[in-house]
Each structure stands twice: as C-alpha cells, then as structure tokens.
C-alpha positions as CSV (number, residue, x, y, z in Angstrom):
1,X,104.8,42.7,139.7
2,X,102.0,41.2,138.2
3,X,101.0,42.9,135.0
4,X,99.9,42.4,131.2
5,X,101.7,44.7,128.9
6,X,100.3,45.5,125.4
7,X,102.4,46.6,122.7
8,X,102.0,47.1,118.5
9,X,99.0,49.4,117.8
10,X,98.8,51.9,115.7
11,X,97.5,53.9,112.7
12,X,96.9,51.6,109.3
13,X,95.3,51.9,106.4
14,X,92.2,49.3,105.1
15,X,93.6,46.6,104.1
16,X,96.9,46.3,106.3
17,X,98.4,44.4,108.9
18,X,99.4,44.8,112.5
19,X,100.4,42.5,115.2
20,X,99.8,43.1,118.6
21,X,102.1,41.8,121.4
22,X,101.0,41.1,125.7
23,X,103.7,40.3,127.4
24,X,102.6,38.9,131.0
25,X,105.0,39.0,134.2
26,X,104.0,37.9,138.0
27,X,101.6,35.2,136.9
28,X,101.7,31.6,136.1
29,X,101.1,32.5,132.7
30,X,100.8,28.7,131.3
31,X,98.0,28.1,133.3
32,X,95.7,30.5,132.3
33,X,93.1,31.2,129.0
34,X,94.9,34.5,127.1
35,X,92.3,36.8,125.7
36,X,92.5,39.8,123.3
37,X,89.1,42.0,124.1
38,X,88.3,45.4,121.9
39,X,86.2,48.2,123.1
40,X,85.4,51.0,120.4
41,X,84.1,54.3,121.4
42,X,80.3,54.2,122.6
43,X,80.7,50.3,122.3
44,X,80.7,47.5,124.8
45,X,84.2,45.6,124.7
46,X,83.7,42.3,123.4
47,X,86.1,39.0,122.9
48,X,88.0,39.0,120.1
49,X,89.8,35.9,120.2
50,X,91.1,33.7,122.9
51,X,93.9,30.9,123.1
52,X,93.8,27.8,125.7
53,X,97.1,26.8,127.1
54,X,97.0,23.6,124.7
55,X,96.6,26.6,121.9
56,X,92.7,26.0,121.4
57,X,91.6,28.9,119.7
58,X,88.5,31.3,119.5
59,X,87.6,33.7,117.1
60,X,84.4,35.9,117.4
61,X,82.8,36.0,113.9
62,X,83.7,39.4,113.1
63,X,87.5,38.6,112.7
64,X,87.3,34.9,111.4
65,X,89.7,34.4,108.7
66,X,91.8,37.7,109.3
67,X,92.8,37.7,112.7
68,X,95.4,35.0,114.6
69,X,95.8,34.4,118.0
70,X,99.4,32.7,119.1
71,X,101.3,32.6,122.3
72,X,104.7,31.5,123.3
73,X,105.5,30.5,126.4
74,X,109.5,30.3,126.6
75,X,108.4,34.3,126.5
76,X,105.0,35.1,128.2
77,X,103.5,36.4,125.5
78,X,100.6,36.2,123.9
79,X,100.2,38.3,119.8
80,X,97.1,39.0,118.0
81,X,98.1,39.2,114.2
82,X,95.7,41.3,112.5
83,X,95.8,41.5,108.4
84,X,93.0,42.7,106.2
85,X,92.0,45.6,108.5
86,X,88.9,47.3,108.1
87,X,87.8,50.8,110.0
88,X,85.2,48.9,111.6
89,X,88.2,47.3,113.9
90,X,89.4,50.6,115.3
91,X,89.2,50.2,119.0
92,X,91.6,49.6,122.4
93,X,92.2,46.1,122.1
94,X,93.0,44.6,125.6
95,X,94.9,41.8,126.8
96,X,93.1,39.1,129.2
97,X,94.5,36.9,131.4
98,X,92.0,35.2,134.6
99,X,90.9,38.7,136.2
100,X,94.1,40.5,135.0
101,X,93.9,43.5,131.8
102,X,96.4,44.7,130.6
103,X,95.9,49.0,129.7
104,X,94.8,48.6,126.1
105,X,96.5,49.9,123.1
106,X,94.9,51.7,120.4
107,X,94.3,50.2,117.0
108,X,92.8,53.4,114.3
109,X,92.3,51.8,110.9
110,X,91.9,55.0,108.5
111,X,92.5,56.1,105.4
C-alpha cells in the first residue's frame, strides 16, 4: 500500500521540542524529494522544509535555525526535529513525498 504515515505531534509549551516522524511504504522512497508542509487554521499550507535524496536541505525562513529535516533510508523515514517552539508554529504539519501526503498530525504550541 502506498502511503506516508505521520507520527510525533502533540501539545508543547514555547520553547520546547518535538520531533516528528513519516514513515513511507509502497514507494521508491530514495528517489523522491521528502517534504514537511504546515497548514494553520485560515492559513494556506506552506513548505516547511524539504530534504533531497543526497540530503540537500531547505528551510523556509520562518524555521531557520530551529527546525531539522533528516531522513534515513535503511527505514523510510523521513523526521522533522522541531526545538525552540513558538505558538506561531501550531498547525498540521504534512508529509510530502512526489504527489503523495501523508494525513497530517497536529502540532499546538501553548502555554
């Protein structure tokens, strides 16, 4: 079956960490550009970062600095480690892969 699986959101306060996990099955996952995308309510989804299959990485501006994109490929996955968290990065973050998304999981960054 060819799907994306997100896994590791969650409620955190400003300031923390989370790391988010896509595990991909049914594709040739080497081949393809791995994207984490966010959508927050009344908001556009937008890139978030992106990793090549030589791992060349892109960051949009907003999470420069605080968020890393990794992927291992013994284990088709692709992580999104998040640390300094603001409220402004609440959203469903979505995995990317070609035309494939995963279903989102829910990132809430509140005190």
């Amino acid at each position: 079956q060819v799907q994306l699986v997100e896994s590791g959101g969650g409620l955190v306060q400003p300031g923390g960490s989370l790391r988010l996990s896509c595990a991909a099955s049914g594709i040739i996952y080497s081949i393809y550009v791995m994207g984490w995308y966010r959508q927050a309510p009344g908001k556009e989804r937008e890139l978030v970062a992106s990793i090549t299959s030589t791992s060349v990485t892109l960051y949009a501006d907003s999470v420069k600095g605080r968020f890393t994109i990794s992927r291992d490929s013994a284990k088709n996955t692709v992580y999104l480690q998040m640390s300094s968290l603001k409220p402004e990065d609440t959203a469903v973050y979505y995995c990317n892969a070609g035309k494939l998304w995963g279903k989102g999981t829910l990132v809430t960054v509140s005190a």
